[in-house]
C-alpha positions in Angstrom: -43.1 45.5 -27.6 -44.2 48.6 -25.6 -43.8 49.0 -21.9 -47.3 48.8 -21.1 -47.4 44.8 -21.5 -43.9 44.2 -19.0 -44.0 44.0 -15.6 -45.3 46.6 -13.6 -42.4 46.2 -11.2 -40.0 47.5 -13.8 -42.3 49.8 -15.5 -44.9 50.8 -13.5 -44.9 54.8 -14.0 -44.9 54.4 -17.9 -47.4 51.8 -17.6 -49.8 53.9 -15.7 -49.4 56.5 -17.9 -50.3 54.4 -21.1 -53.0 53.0 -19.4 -54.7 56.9 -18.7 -54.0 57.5 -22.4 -55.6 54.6 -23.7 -58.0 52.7 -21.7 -60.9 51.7 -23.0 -62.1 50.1 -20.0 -62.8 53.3 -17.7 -60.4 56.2 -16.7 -59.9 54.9 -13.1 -58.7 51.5 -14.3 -54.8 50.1 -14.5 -54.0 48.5 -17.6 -52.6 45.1 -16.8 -49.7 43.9 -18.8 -50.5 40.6 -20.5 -47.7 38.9 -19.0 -44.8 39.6 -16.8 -41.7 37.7 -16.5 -42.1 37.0 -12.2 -39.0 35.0 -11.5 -36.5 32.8 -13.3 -38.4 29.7 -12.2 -39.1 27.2 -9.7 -41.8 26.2 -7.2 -45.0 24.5 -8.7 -48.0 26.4 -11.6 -50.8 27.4 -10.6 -53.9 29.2 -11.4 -54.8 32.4 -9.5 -58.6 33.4 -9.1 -59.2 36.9 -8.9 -62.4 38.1 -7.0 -62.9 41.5 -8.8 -65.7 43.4 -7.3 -69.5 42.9 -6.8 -71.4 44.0 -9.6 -68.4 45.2 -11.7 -68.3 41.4 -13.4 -64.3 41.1 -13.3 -63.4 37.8 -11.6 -60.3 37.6 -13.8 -57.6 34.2 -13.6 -54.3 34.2 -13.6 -51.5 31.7 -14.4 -48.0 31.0 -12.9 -45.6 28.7 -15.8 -43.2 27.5 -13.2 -40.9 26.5 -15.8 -40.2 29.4 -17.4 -41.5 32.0 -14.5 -43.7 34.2 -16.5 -46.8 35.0 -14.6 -49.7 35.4 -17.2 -52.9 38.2 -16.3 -56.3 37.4 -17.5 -55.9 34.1 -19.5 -59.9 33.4 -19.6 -60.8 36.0 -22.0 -58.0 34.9 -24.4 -58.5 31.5 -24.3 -62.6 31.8 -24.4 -63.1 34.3 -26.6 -66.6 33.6 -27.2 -68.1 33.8 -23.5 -69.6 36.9 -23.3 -69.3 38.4 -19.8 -65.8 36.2 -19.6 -65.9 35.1 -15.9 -68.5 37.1 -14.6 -69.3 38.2 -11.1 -67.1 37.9 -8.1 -64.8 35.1 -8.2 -65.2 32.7 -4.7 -63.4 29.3 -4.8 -61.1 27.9 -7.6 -59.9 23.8 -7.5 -58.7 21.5 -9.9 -60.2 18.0 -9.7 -58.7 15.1 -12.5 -58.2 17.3 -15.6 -60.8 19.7 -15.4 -60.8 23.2 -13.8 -63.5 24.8 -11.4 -64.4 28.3 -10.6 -67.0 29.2 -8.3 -68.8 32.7 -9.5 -70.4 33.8 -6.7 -72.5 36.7 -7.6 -73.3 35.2 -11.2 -74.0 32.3 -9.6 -72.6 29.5 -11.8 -69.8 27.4 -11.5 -67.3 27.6 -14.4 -66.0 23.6 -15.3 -62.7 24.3 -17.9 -59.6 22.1 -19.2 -57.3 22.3 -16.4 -54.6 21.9 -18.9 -55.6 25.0 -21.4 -58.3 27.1 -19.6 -60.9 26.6 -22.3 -64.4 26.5 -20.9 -66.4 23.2 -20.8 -69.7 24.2 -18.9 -71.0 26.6 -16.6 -73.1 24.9 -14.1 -76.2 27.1 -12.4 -76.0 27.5 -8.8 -77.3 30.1 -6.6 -74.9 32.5 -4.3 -72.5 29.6 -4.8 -69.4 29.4 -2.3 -66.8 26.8 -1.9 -65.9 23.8 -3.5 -64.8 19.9 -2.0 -63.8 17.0 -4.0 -64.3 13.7 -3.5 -64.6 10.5 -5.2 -65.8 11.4 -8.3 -68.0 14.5 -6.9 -67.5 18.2 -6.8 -69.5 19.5 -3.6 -70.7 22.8 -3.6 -71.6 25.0 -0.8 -74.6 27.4 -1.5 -76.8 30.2 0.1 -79.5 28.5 -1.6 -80.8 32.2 -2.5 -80.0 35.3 -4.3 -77.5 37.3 -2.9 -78.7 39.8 0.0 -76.7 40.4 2.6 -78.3 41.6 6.0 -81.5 39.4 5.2 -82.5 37.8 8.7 -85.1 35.6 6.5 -82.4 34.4 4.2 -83.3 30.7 3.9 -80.8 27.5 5.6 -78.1 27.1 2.4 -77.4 23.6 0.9 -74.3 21.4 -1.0 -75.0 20.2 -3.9 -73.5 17.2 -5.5 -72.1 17.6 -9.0 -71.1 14.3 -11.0 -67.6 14.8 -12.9 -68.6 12.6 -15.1 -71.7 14.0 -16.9 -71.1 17.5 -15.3 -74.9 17.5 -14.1 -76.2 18.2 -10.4 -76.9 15.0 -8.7 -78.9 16.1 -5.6 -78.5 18.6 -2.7 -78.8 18.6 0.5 -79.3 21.1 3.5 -77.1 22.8 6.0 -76.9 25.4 8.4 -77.3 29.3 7.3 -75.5 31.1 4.8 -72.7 27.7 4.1 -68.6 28.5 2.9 -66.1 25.9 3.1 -66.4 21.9 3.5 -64.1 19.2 3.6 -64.4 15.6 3.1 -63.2 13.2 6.1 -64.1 9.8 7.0 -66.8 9.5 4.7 -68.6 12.7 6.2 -68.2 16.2 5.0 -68.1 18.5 7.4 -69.5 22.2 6.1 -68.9 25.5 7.7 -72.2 27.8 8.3 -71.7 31.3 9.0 -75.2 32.6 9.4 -73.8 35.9 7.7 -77.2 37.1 6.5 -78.2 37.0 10.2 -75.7 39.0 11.8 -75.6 39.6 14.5 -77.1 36.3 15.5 -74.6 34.2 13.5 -75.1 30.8 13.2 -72.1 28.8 15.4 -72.6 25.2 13.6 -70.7 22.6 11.4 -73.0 20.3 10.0 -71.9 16.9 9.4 -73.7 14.8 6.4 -73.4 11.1 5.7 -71.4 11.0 2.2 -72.9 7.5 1.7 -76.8 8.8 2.3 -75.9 12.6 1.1 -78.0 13.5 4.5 -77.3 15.6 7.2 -76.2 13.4 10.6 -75.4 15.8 12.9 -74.2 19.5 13.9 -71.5 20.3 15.9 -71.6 23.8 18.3 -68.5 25.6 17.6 -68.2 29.2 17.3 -69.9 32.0 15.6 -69.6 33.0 11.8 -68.0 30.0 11.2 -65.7 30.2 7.6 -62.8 27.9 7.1 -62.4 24.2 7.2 -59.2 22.0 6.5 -58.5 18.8 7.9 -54.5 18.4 8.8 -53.1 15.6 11.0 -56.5 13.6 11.4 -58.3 16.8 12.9 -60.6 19.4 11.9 -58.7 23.1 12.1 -62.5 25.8 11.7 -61.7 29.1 11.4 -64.3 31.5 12.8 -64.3 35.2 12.0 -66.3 36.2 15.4 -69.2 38.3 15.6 -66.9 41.5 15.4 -68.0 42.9 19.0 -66.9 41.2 22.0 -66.0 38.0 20.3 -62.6 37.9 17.8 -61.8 35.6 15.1 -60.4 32.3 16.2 -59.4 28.8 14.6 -61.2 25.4 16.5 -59.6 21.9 16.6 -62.6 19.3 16.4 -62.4 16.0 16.2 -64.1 14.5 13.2 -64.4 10.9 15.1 -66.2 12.0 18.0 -67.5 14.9 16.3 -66.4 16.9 19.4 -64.2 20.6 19.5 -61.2 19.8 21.5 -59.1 23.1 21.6 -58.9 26.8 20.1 -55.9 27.7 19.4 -55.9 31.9 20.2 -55.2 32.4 16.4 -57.1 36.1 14.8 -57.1 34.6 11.3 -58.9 36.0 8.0 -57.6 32.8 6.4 -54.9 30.3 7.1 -52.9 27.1 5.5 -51.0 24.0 6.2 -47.1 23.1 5.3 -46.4 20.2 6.9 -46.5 20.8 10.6 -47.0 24.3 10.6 -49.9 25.9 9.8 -49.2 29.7 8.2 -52.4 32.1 9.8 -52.9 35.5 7.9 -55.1 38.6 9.1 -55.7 41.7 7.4 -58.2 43.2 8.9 -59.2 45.5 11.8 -57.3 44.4 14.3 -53.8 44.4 12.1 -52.3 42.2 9.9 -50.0 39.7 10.7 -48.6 36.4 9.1 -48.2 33.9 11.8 -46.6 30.4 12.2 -48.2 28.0 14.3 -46.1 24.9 14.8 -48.7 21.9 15.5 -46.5 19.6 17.2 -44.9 22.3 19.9 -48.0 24.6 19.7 -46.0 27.4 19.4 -46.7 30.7 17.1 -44.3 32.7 15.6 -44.3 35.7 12.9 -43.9 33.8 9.7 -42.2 36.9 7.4 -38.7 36.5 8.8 -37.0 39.3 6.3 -39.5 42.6 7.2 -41.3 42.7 4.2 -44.5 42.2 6.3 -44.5 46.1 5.9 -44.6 46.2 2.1 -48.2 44.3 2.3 -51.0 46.6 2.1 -53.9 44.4 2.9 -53.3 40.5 3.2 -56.0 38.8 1.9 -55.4 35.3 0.6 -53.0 32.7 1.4 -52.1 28.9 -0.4 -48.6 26.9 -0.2 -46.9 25.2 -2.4 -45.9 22.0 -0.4 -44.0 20.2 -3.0 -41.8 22.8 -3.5 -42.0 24.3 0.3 -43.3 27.5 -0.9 -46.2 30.0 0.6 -48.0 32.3 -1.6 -49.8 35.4 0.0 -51.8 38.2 -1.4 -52.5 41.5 -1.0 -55.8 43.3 -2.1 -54.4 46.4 -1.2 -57.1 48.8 -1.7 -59.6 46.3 -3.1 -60.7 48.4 -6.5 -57.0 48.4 -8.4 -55.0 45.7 -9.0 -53.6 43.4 -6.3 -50.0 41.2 -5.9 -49.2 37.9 -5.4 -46.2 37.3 -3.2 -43.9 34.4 -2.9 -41.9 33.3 -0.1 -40.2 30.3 1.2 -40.6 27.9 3.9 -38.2 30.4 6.1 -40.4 33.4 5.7 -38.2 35.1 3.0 -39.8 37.0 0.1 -38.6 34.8 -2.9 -40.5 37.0 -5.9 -43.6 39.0 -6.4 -46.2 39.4 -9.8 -49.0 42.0 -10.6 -52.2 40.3 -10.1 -55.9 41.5 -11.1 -57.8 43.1 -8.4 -58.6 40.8 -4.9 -56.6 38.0 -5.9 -57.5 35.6 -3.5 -57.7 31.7 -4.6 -55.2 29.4 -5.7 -54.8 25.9 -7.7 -52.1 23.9 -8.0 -51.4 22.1 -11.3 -48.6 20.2 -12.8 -49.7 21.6 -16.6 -47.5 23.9 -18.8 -48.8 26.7 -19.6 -52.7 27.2 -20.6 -52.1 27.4 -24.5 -55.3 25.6 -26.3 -57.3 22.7 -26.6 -60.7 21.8 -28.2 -62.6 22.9 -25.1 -63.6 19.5 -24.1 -61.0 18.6 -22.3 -58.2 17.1 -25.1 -55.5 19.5 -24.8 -53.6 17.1 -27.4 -52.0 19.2 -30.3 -48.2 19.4 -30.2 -45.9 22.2 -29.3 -42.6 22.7 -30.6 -39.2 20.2 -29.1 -36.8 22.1 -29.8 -35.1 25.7 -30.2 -32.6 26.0 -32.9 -31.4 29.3 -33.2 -32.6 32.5 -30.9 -31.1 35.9 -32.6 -32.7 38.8 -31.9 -32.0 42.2 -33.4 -31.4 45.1 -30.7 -34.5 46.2 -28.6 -35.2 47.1 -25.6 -36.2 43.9 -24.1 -33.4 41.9 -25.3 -31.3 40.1 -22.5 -34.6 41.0 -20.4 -37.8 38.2 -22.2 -35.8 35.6 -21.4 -33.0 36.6 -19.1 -29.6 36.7 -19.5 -26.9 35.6 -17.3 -23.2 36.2 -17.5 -21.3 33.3 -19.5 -24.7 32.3 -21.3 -23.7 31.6 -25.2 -26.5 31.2 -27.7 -27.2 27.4 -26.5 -28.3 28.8 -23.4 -30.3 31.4 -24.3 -32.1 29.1 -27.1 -32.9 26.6 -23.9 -34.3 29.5 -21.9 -36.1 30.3 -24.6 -37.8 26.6 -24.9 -38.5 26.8 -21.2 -40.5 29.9 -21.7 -42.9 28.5 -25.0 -41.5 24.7 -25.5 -44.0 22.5 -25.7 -47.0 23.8 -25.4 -45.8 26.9 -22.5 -46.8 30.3 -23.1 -44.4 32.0 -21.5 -42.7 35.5 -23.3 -39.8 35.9 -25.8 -39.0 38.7 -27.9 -37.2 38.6 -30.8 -35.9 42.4 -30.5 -36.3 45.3 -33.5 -36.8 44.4 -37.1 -35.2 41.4 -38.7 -34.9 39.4 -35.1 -36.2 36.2 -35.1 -36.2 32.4 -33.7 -35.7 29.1 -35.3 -37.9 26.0 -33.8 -38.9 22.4 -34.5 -42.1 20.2 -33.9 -41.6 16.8 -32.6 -43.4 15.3 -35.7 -44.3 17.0 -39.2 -47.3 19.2 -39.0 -49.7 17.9 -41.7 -51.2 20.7 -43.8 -54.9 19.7 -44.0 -56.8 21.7 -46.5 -59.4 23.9 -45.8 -57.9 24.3 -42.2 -55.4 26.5 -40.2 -52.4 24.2 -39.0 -50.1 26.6 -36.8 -51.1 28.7 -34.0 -48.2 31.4 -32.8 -49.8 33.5 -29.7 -47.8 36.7 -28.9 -49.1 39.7 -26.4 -50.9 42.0 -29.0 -53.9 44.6 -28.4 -55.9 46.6 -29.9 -53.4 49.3 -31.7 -51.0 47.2 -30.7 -49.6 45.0 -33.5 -46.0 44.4 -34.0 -46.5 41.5 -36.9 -43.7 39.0 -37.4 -43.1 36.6 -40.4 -44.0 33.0 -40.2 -41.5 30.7 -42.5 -42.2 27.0 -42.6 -39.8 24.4 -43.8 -40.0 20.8 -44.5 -37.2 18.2 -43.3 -36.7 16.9 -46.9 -33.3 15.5 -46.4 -34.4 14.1 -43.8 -31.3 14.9 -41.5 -34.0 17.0 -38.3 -31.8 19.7 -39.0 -33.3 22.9 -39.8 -31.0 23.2 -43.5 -33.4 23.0 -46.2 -35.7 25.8 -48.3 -37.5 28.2 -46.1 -41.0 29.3 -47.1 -43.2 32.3 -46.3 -46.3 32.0 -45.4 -48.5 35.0 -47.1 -50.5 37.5 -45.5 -52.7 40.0 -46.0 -49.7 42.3 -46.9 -47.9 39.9 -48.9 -48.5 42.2 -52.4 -46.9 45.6 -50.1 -44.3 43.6 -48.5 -40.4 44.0 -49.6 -38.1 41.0 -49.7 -34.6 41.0 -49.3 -34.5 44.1 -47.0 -31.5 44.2 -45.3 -29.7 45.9 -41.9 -26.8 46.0 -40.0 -26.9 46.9 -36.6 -23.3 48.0 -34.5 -22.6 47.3 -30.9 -22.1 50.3 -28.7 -19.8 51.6 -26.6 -21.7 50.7 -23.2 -19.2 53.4 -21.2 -21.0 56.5 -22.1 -24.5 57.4 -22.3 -25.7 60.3 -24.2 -27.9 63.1 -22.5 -28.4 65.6 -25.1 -31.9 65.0 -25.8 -34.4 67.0 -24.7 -37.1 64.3 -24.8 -37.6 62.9 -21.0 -38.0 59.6 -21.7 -34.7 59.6 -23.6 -31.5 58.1 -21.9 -29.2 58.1 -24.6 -30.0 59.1 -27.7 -27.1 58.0 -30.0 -26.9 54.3 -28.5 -26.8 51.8 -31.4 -25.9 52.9 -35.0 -27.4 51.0 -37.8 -27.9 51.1 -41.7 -30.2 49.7 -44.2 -29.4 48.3 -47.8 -30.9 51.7 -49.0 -28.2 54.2 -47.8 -30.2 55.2 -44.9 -28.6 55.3 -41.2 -29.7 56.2 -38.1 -29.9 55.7 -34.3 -31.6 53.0 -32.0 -32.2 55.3 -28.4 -31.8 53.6 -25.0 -35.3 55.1 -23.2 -35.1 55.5 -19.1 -37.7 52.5 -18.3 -35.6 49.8 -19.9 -31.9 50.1 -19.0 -30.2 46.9 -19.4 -27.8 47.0 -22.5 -30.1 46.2 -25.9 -27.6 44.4 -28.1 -27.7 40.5 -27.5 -24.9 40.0 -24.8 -24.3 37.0 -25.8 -23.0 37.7 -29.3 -19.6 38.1 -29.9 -20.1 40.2 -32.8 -19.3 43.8 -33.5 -22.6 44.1 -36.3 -25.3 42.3 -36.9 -26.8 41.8 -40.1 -30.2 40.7 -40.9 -32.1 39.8 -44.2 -35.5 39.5 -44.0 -38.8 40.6 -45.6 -39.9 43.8 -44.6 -43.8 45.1 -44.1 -45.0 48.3 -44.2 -45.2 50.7 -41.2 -49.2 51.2 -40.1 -48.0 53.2 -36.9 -49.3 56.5 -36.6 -49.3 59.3 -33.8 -52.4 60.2 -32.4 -51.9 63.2 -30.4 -49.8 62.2 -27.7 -50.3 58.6 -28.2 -48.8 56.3 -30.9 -51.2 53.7 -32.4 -50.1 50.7 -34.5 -53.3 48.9 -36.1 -53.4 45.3 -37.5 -52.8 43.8 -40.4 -56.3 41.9 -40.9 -54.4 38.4 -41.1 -51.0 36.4 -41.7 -49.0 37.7 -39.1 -47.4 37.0 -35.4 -48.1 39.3 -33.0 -50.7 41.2 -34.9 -54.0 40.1 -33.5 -55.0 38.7 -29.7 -54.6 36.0 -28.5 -57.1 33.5 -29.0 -58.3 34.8 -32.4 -58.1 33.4 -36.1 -55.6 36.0 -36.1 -53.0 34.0 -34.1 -53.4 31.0 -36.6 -52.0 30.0 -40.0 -52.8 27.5 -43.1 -49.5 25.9 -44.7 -51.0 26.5 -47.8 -50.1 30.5 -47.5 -46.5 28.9 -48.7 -44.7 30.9 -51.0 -41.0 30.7 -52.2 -38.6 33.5 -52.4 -40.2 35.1 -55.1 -43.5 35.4 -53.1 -45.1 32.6 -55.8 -47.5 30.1 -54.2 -46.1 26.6 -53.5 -48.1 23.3 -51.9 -46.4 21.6 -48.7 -47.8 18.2 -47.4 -46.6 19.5 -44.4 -43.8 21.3 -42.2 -40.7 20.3 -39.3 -39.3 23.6 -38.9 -40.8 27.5 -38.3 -38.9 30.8 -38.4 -40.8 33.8 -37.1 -38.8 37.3 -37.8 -39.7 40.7 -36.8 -40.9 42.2 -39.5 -42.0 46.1 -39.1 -39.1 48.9 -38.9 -40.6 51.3 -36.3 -39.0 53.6 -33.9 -41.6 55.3 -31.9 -40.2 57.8 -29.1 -41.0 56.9 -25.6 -42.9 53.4 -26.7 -39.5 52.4 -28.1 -39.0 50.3 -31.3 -41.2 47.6 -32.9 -40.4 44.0 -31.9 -42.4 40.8 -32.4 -43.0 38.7 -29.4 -43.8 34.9 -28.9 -45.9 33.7 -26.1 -46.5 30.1 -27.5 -46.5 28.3 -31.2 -48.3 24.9 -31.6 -49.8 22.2 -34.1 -53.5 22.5 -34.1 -53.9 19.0 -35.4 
């Protein structure tokens, strides 16, 4: 693995400068890492909805695998390889409603419906300058300008909701509101929608309107405030945000009553956005007139600053805010300079910075879900193939993100590190495990036998590759033929497109170092110590594994008792190659882990690739057990060596 896919906490200069050297994207864009291991765990997943912005097409999405930690960047393309212009346009709204996903694109007006529990699209619904999102028995509401998008147009038309069905995904009917529409809420059988009149500044519109759910017709308006843009219902009241008319009238949140339809308070709250946890609602402004993060307690109407630890000062430009009230947890962003990518920050109830990710640029909307990790699915909405039960043996060779992808912990033995590995990509999570320099590798099970249906792939195994960026693993299959679900019968390769070039029965031994000295002789910069790990090869050759300065954690399993480790494994050749300053490590065009993206045939495998030991084609019914070993011997200066990582592995029938 190469720096430029890990977290840019730990590796941000060496990221940045990969990303100048090769980006094919533009020269003023940060390469994003593909994953990045956030936290250990905890809180609740969710999807994150990046706005990107206007007229650069890059709403991007996000996901958070609570289980294992690993925040994941930019999931949509992988999963949806086949939509075009991948999001699209300025992402506005993101909910999840039963088991489908919805993302409102505002500029590209459309609203994207996918699997909540994979990411893979289902439909893209047409609606113009669409805004917020409400569910509600059965229905998705929408809020729209009801035009194209053109701010500062005093003719702009009144906006409307429109009713999607859930069922058959169409539009139902629509019905009008005030000018220029954003967020709505259902309550009492009404939903209440928040006009801002934005296209008419400065003579904003100041209304809710109130339509009869039962008629879908507008029943009344209530007067509130100008540039109305937030609506939530806490407590049996109405909390509207208004953003003012940015002169002689500042932001402030209302409290209406939705019976009576009246506005009974304002609560002297400058907000750009705000949440609920329990009895406190958590206020956030970023803007001109400072940010803050405030707590308002609703029973005691007091406020209070909500970051309790100073960190406040480490946030650029608060922009979006969501908790996490099952697991007491409030999640802020910052859009920092609104063109390079923003974070997500996590803190607790308390007001105590708990962990932060890399996120894409204005992240900004969250959603909530109880799914593992978005790994699949048939892109209507049956997410039902099988991920692997069980870990059976996790023993990477050195590398410099071993004891790093998953984490080690003083007194873990291998048990423990083979269960952190299944919380990161058991059962169906895509979280991010390496399996370390060549020969490394990972035993796993499936909780039924994976039939080999001819004429079809059967195994996916997702790792982080890119373009020149392969670092192909072996897959191995095995049957459970003495039927004992132990993983103690005849291993199989399957064959890919090197299988002819490959060598079998390459073997190395690697020895653990002496961790009380580092070496400084090299003259390379990136080099911390360049004698660190000693190894030889069945062929007489020997040599040295370097320790580089971005990753310094030791890189021999610290959970292995042993002085050497030997490996014996098939070996592929070496495509990598410098190119200038830049090393470049094409694909192999199929067969491999690791080798192509995600989300490709590349990624998947046919059980009838089988071969023995003596690479001869053999025919499987079907498979228990797969072994996936590094299988590439590179050592590439500053990028570090080769390893194969695993992001997911799954049945696809």
């Amino acid at each position: 693995m190469q720096p430029i896919r890990l977290p840019l906490s730990a590796f941000f200069f060496f990221a940045f400068v990969l990303a100048v050297l090769n980006s094919c994207r533009g020269d003023d864009e940060l390469l994003v890492p593909a994953t990045e291991q956030a936290t250990s765990g905890g809180g609740t997943s969710f999807y994150l909805l990046n706005e990107g912005n206007m007229g650069s097409n890059k709403a991007t999405l996000d996901f958070y695998d609570s289980a294992s930690g690993i925040y994941r960047h930019n999931i949509f393309p992988e999963t949806n390889p086949t939509i075009a212009l991948e999001l699209g346009d300025v992402g506005n709204d993101l909910g999840i409603y039963g088991s489908r996903l919805y993302a409102v694109i505002n500029v590209s007006g459309l609203v994207e419906v996918a699997d909540a529990r994979t990411a893979r699209h289902i439909a893209a619904l047409p609606i113009p300058n669409c805004r917020y999102l409400c569910f509600h028995e059965g229905k998705v509401y929408v809020t729209s300008y009801a035009g194209p998008v053109s701010a500062g147009d005093p003719l702009a038309r009144r906006g409307y909701v429109a009713r999607i069905d859930t069922a058959s995904l169409t539009i139902e009917a629509t019905c009008p509101t005030g000018y220029q529409p954003e967020q709505a809420v259902a309550v009492g059988g009404r939903l209440f929608v928040a006009n801002s009149g934005g296209y008419r500044a400065p003579d904003y519109d100041h209304t809710l309107t109130v339509i009869d759910l039962a008629t879908f017709t507008p029943m009344a308006t209530i007067d509130v405030a100008p540039n109305l843009h937030f609506v939530k219902t806490q407590g049996g009241k109405l909390y509207v945000g208004s953003r003012g008319n940015y002169a002689d009238t500042p932001s402030d949140i209302f409290v209406v009553n939705p019976s009576t339809l009246t506005v009974e308070n304002r609560l002297g709250i400058e907000a750009d956005a705000f949440c609920f946890l329990g009895n406190e609602m958590i206020a956030l402004r970023g803007g001109t007139n400072g940010k803050a993060l405030l707590r308002y307690n609703l029973d005691t109407h007091t406020l209070s600053d909500f970051i309790t630890d100073g960190t406040l000062a480490d946030i650029r430009t608060p922009y979006g805010i969501a908790a996490d009230e099952r697991a007491e947890r409030v999640y802020v962003t910052d859009a920092r300079d609104y063109v390079s990518p923003g974070r997500v920050i996590c803190y607790d109830r308390s007001g105590r910075r708990l962990w932060e990710a890399q996120a894409g640029d204005i992240p900004a909307h969250f959603a909530f879900t109880d799914t593992a990790a978005p790994i699949g699915g048939d892109g209507d909405g049956n997410a039902g193939a099988q991920g692997i039960n069980r870990i059976f043996a996790y023993r990477p060779a050195p590398g410099q993100f071993v004891n790093v992808l998953p984490e080690f912990a003083q007194g873990d033995d291998e048990a423990a590190m083979c269960a952190k590995v299944f919380a990161a990509i058991g059962e169906g999570r895509t979280g991010l495990v390496t399996l370390g320099g060549a020969g490394g590798y990972l035993v796993a099970g499936f909780a039924s036998r994976v039939p080999n249906v001819p004429g079809q792939n059967d195994i996916e195994v997702l790792g982080n590759a890119f373009a020149n960026a392969s670092e192909p693993g072996i897959v191995s299959v095995m049957r459970d033929d003495n039927g004992n679900g132990l993983p103690d019968d005849t291993w199989y390769e399957l064959a890919g497109s090197a299988h002819d070039e490959a060598r079998r029965g390459y073997s190395i031994v690697y020895h653990r170092p002496d961790e009380s000295h580092t070496t400084t002789s090299s003259s390379a910069p990136w080099c911390a110590d360049e004698h660190y790990i000693w190894w030889q090869d069945c062929d007489g050759k020997e040599g040295w594994l370097a320790r580089n300065i971005y990753h310094s954690q030791p890189y021999f399993p610290m959970w292995r008792a042993d002085a050497e480790l030997h490996y014996r494994f098939t070996l592929l050749p070496n495509l990598a190659y410098r190119s200038g300053d830049t090393w470049l490590q094409p694909a192999f065009p199929w067969g491999y882990a690791d080798n192509q993206p995600n989300g490709t045939d590349g990624c998947r495998f046919d059980i009838g690739w089988a071969t023995d030991e003596n690479g001869n084609p053999v025919s499987l019914d079907g498979i228990d057990f797969i072994r996936i070993h590094t299988a590439v011997f590179r050592q590439m200066e500053a990028i570090g060596e080769a390893s194969t990582e695993v992001s997911g592995i799954r049945s696809l029938h």
